[in-house]
C-alpha positions in Angstrom: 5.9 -7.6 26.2 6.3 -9.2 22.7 2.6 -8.9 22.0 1.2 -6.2 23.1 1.3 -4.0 20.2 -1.0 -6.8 18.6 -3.1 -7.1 22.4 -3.9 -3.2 21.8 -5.0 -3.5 18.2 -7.6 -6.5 19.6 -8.3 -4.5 22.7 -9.5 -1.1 19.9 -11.3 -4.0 17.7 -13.4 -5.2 21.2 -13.5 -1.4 21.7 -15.1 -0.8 18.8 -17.8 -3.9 18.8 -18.6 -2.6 21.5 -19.6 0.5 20.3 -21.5 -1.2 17.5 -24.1 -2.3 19.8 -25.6 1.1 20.1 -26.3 4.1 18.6 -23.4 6.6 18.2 -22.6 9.4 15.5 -20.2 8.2 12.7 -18.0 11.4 13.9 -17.9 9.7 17.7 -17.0 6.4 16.5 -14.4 7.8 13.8 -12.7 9.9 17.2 -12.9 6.9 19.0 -10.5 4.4 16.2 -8.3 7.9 16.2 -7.8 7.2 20.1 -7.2 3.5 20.4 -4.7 3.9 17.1 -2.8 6.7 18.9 -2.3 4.4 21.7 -1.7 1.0 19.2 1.0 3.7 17.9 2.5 4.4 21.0 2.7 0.9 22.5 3.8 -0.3 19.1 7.3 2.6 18.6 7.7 1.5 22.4 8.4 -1.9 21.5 10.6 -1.4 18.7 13.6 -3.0 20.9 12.1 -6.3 22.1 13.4 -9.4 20.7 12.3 -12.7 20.8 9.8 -15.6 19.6 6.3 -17.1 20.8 3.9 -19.9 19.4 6.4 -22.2 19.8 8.5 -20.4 17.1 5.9 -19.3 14.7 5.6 -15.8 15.6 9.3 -13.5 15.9 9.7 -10.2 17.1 12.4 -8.3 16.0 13.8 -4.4 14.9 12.6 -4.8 11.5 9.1 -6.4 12.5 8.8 -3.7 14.6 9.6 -1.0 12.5 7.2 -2.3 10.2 4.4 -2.5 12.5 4.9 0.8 13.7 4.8 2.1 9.4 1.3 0.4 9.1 0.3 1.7 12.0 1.3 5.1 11.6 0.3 4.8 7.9 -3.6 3.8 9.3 -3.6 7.0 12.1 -2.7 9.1 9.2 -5.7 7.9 6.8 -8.2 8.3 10.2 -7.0 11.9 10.0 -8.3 13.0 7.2 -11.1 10.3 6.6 -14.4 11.3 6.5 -16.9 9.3 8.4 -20.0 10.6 6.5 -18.6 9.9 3.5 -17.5 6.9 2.1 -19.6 4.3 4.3 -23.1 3.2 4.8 -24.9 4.8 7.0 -25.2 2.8 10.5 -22.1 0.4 9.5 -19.1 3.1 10.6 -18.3 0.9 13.4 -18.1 -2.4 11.3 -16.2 -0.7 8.9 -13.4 0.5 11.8 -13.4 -2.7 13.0 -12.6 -4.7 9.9 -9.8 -1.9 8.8 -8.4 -2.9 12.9 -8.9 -6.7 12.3 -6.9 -5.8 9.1 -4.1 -4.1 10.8 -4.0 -6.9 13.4 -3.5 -9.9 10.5 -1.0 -7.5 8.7 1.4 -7.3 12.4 1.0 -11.2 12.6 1.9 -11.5 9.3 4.8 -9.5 9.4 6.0 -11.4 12.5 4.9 -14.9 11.1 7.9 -17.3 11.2 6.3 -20.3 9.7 4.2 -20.6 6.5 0.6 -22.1 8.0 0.9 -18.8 9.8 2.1 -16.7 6.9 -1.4 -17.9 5.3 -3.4 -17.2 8.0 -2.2 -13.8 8.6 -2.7 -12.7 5.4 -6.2 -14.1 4.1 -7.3 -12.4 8.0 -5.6 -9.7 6.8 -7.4 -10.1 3.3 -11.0 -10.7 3.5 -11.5 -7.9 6.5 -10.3 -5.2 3.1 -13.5 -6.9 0.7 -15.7 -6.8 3.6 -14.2 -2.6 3.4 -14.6 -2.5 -0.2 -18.6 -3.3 -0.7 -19.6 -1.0 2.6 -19.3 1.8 0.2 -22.3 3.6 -0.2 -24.4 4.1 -2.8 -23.7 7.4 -4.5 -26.7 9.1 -7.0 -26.7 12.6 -6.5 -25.4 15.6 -8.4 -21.2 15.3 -7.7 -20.0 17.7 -5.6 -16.5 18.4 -4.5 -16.4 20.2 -1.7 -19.5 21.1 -1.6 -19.6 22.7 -5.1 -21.7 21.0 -8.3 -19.7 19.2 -10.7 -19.8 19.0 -14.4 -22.0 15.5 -14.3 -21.1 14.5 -17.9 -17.3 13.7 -17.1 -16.7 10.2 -18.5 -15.3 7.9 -16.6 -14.6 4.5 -18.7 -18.0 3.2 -17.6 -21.6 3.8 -19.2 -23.3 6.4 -17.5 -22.4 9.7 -16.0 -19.9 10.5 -13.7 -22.4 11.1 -10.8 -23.3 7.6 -11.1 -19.8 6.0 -9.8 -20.9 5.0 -6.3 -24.2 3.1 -7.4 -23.4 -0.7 -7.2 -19.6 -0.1 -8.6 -18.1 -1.2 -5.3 -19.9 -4.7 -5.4 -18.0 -5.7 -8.5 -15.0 -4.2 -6.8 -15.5 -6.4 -3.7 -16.4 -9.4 -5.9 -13.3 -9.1 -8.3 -10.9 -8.1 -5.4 -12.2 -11.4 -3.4 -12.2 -13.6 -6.6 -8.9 -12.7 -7.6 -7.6 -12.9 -3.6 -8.5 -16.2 -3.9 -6.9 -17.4 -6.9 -3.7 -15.6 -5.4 -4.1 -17.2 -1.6 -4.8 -20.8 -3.8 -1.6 -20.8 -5.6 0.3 -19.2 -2.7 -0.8 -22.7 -0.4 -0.2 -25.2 -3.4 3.3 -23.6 -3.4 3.2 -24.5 0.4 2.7 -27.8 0.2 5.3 -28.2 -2.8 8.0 -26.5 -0.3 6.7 -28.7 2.5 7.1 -32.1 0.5 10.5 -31.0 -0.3 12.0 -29.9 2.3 9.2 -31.5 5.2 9.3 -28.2 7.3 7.2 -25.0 7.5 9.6 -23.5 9.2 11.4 -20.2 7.6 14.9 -20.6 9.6 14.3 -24.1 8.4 13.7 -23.7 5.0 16.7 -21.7 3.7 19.2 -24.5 4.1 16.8 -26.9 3.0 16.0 -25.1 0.0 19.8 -24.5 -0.5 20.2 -28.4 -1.5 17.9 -28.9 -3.7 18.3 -25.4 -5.9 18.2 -25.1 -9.0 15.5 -27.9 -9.3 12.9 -27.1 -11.3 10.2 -27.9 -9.0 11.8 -25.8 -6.3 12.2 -22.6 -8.9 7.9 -23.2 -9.0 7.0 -24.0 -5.2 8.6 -20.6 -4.7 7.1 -18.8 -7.5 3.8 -20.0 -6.8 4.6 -18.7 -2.8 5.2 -15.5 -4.1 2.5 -15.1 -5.7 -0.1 -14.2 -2.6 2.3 -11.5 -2.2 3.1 -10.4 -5.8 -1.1 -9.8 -5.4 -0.5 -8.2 -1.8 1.7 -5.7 -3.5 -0.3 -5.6 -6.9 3.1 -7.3 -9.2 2.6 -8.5 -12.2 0.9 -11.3 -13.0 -1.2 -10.7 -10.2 -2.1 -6.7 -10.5 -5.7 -7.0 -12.5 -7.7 -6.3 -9.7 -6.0 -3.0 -9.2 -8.2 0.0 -11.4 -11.5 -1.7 -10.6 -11.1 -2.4 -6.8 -9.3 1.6 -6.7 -12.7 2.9 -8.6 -15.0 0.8 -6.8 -13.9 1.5 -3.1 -14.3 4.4 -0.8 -11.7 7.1 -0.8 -10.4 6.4 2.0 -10.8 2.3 2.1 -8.9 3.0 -1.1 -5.9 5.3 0.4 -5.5 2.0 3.0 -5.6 -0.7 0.4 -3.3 1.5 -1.5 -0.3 1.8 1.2 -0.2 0.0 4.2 -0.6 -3.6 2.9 2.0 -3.2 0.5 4.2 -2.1 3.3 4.0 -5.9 4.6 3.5 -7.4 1.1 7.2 -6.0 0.4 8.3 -7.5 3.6 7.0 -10.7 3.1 8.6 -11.1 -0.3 12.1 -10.0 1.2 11.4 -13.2 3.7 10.8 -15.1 0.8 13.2 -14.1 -1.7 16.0 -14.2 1.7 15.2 -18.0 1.2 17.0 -18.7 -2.1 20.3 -19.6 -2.4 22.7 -17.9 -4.5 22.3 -20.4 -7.0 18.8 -19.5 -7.9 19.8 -16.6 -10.2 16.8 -18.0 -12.5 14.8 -16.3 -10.1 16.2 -13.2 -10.6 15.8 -12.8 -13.7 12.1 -14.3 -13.8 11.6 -11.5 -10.9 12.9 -8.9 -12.5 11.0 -9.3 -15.6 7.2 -9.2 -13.6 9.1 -6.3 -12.6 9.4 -4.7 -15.7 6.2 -6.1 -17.1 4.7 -4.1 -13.8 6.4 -1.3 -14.9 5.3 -0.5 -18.6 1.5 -1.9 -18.2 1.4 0.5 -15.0 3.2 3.6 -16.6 1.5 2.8 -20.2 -2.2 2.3 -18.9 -2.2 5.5 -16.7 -1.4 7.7 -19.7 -4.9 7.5 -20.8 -6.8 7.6 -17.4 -9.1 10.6 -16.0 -9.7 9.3 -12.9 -7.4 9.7 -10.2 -8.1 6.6 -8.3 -7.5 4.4 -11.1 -4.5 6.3 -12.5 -2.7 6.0 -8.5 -3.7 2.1 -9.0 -1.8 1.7 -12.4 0.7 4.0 -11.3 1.5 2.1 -8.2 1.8 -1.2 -10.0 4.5 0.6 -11.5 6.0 1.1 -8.6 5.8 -2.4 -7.2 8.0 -3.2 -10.8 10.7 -0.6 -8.7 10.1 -2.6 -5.7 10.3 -6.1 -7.2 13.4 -4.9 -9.1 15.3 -4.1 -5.8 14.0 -7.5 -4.1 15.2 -9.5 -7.1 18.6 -7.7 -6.5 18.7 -9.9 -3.5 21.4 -9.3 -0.9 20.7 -7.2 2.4 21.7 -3.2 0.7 18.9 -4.6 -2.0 16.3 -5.4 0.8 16.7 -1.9 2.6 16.2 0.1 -0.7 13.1 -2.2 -1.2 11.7 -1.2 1.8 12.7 2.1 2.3 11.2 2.2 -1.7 7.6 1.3 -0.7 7.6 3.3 2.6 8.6 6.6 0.5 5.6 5.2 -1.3 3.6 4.7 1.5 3.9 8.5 2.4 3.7 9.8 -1.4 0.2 8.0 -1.7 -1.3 9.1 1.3 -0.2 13.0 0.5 -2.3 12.4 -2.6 -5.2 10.4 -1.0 -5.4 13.1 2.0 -6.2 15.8 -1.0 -8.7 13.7 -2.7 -10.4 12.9 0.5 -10.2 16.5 1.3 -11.7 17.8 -1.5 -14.7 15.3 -2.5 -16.0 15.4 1.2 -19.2 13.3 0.2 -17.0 10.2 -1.0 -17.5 10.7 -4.6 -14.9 9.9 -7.0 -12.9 12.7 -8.8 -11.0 13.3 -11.9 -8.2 14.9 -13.2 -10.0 18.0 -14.5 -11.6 18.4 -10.4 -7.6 19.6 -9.6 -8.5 22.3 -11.8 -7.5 25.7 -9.6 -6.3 24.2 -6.5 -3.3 26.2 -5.9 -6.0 29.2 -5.0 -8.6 27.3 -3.4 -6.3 25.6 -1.1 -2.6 26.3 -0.8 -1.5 24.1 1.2 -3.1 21.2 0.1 -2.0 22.3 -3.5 1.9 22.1 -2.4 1.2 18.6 -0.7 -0.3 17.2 -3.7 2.4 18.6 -6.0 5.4 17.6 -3.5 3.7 14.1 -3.6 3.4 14.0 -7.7 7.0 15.2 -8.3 8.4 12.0 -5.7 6.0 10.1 -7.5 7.5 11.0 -11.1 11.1 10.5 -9.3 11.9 14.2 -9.3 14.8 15.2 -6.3 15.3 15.7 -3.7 12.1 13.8 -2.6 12.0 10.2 -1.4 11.1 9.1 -5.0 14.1 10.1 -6.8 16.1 8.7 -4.3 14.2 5.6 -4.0 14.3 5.0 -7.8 17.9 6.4 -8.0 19.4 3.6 -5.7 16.9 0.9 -7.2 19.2 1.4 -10.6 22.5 1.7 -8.7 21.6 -1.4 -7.1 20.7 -3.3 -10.1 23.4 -1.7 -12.4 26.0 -3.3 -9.6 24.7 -6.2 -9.9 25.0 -6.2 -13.8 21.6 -6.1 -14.8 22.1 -3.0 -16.9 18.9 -3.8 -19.4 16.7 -3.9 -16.5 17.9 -0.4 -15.6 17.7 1.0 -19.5 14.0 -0.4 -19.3 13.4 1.3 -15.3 14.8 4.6 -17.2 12.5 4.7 -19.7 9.5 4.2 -17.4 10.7 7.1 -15.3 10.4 9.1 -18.0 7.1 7.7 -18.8 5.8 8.4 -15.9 7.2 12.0 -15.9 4.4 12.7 -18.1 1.2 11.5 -16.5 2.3 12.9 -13.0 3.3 16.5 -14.4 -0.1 16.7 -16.1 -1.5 16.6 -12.7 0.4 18.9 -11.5 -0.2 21.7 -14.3 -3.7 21.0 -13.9 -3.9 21.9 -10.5 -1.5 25.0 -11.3 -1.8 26.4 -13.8 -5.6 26.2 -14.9 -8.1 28.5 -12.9 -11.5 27.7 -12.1 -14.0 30.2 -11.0 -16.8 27.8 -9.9 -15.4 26.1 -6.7 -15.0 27.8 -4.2 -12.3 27.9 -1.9 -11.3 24.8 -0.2 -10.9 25.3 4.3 -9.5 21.8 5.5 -9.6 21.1 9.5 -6.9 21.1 11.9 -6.3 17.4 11.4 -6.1 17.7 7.8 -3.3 20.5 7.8 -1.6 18.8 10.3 -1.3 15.1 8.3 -1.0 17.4 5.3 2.3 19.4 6.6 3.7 16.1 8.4 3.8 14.1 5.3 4.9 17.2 2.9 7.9 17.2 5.4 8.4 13.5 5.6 8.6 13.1 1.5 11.4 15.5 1.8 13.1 14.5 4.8 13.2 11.0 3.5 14.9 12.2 0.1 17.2 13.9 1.9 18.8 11.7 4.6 18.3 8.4 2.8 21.2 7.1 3.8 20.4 7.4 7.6 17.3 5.3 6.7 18.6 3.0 4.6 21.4 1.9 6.7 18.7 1.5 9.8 16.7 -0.7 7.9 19.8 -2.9 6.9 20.6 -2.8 10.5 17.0 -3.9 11.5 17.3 -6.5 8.5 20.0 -8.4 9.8 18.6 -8.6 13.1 15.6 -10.5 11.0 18.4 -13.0 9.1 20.8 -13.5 12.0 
């Protein structure tokens, strides 16, 4: 059945307003969205060979729609894992708040599957406003901070007045306002660029658009009705111009609300702008270029603004715009080997980020936020999670044999084929930026001892996510090939 992936994830959202009706513990309701997203999992890998279209065209099922689906799913059962219900949400609204991250998850599978560009917009501001609802159910945090249980040093600046033990107390309202402002400005000049492509070309529809758009390239007017498309996504995946919302809404969130904005959404951002970018004709090499400068713009105000940062929230936001620059760079590459290294790019991603989010969840089990210094002695208090965090930092920093060396690596071959050889001297350079930042981490939480906390005992779960994603970063570095030449294989199901 084409939908049912989709008709489970609604099913677990009716699930779970049900549950909100009465009184349950936030530990019931949290192994209750761990059930119905086992089974959403399931039904979704089981469908990865249908094929086909409903809504009268508007919505297509494919291999690479449903290997996507299956990465956002996967990528949300993994952040239930280690999430702490007690934690990072008001008290009473853990149901709510598992019900907008499901209603989430369902507009990210329609949008992936969206075939027509009223549905494209649709998708993604259902997708959209579910995550600012997320954002401002933080709770208020005014206690001593404690990490694991252990008092922190509460004078640990943390680029806003006040002490770090005040982070919690009405940050994530201007998170949830300047994440919603700034969604709006991005979903407003994604539909103007609609209705330019529509009066244009007079169809919505993608399969209809390419030839359509093929004529009338390099028009002006066409260069900006797709720019301005791009942009919802370019926000989606936090590209430059559209990345300011990024530190604020990281700081401001809960730890885990965070760890999902951070991933899975960009997962469908990235294939949403292959859909796009698929749509220009060869002449359009303007848009290469114009692409692959937000790319590198991405790159240095990511890499150069995490330098200075001591929280680790903010510094994964700016260092993940970064990455979207790596991203972009392969999507501006065009061609079908260009799309696969994109996508196997931000699913690498996907799994380096949520290595890093499962230790900071881990460790600050009351939902405050933590900073560099709060690494401090991990590799005795808890081994494991140490090794995870520093696998995930030296993919991050593009170190082999993990997926981000790899990722990185064939992002430059890619471009350097296609004789863009300054964008690859400038990509260089913000590798070995980055280097820098990520390394600091990892000496911190290496090679400097700390008496004070004691030792660290994560659950079952939390090992378990913990060892699966230290093996996945690795497995992905090694056998890229294998996965980059399925995902070409699943993309030219999507273009046939």
């Amino acid at each position: 059945m084409l939908f049912l992936p989709e008709l489970t994830i609604l099913g677990a959202g009716l699930a779970l307003f049900v549950v909100s009706l009465g009184q349950f513990q936030p530990r019931t309701v949290k192994n209750i969205t761990v059930y119905v997203l086992f089974i959403a999992l399931v039904t979704t890998i089981c469908s990865i060979g249908n094929n086909g279209t409903m809504f009268f065209g508007a919505f297509k099922v494919d291999l690479f729609t449903q290997i996507v689906k299956s990465t956002v799913v996967l990528g949300t059962f993994i952040i239930m894992l280690f999430s702490n219900p007690d934690a990072g949400v008001k008290k009473g609204t853990q149901p709510e708040y598992y019900l907008f991250m499901l209603m989430s998850v369902f507009g990210l599978m329609m949008l992936v599957s969206a075939n027509e560009l009223l549905a494209i917009f649709v998708s993604l501001e259902l997708s959209s406003f579910t995550v600012y609802l997320m954002v401002a159910m933080r709770k208020n945090y005014t206690g001593p901070a404690l990490v694991n249980g252990a008092a922190l040093d509460s004078t640990a600046g943390h680029g806003y007045a006040g002490t770090f033990c005040q982070i919690g107390q009405g940050l994530q309202s201007e998170a949830a306002i300047k994440y919603l402002l700034y969604g709006v400005t991005a979903s407003g000049l994604m539909l103007f660029g609609m209705s330019y492509i529509y009066g244009l070309t007079g169809s919505t529809e993608l399969p209809v658009l390419a030839p359509a758009l093929a004529k009338i390239f390099p028009a002006p007017v066409a260069i900006v009705a797709v720019l301005l498309v791009l942009a919802g996504f370019f926000y989606k995946v936090a590209i430059f111009p559209m990345q300011f919302w990024v530190p604020d809404v990281y700081e401001g969130a809960g730890n885990e609300a965070t760890a999902f904005i951070a991933t899975v959404p960009k997962v469908v951002g990235t294939a949403l702008l292959i859909r796009v970018v698929s749509l220009i004709p060869p002449a359009g090499q303007e848009v290469t270029w114009i692409l692959g400068s937000c790319a590198v713009i991405s790159m240095f105000y990511g890499n150069l603004a995490a330098l200075v940062q001591k929280d680790l929230k903010r510094l994964l936001g700016y260092s993940g715009i970064a990455h979207a620059g790596f991203v972009l760079l392969s999507v501006a590459m065009m061609g079908l080997y260009g799309f696969a290294i994109a996508m196997y790019y931000i699913v690498g991603y996907l799994l380096m980020t949520l290595a890093c989010f499962l230790v900071i969840c881990t460790l600050s089990r009351n939902g405050a936020n933590l900073q560099v210094s709060d690494m401090a002695g991990l590799y005795k208090r808890a081994p494991l999670l140490a090794i995870t965090f520093a696998c995930s930092l030296f993919a991050l920093a593009g170190i082999p044999p993990f997926v981000g060396f790899m990722g990185k690596f064939m992002v430059m071959v890619q471009a350097l084929h296609k004789g863009y050889l300054v964008f690859v001297v400038l990509a260089t350079v913000n590798t070995a930026i980055a280097i820098y930042y990520y390394l600091s981490i990892v000496r911190q939480a290496w090679c400097t001892d700390d008496q004070e906390r004691p030792a660290v005992t994560p659950s079952l779960l939390v090992n378990t996510a913990a060892f699966f994603l230290l093996i996945a970063i690795i497995a992905m570095g090694v056998f890229a090939d294998p996965v980059v030449n399925t995902l070409a294989a699943a993309l030219s199901t999507t273009f046939s």
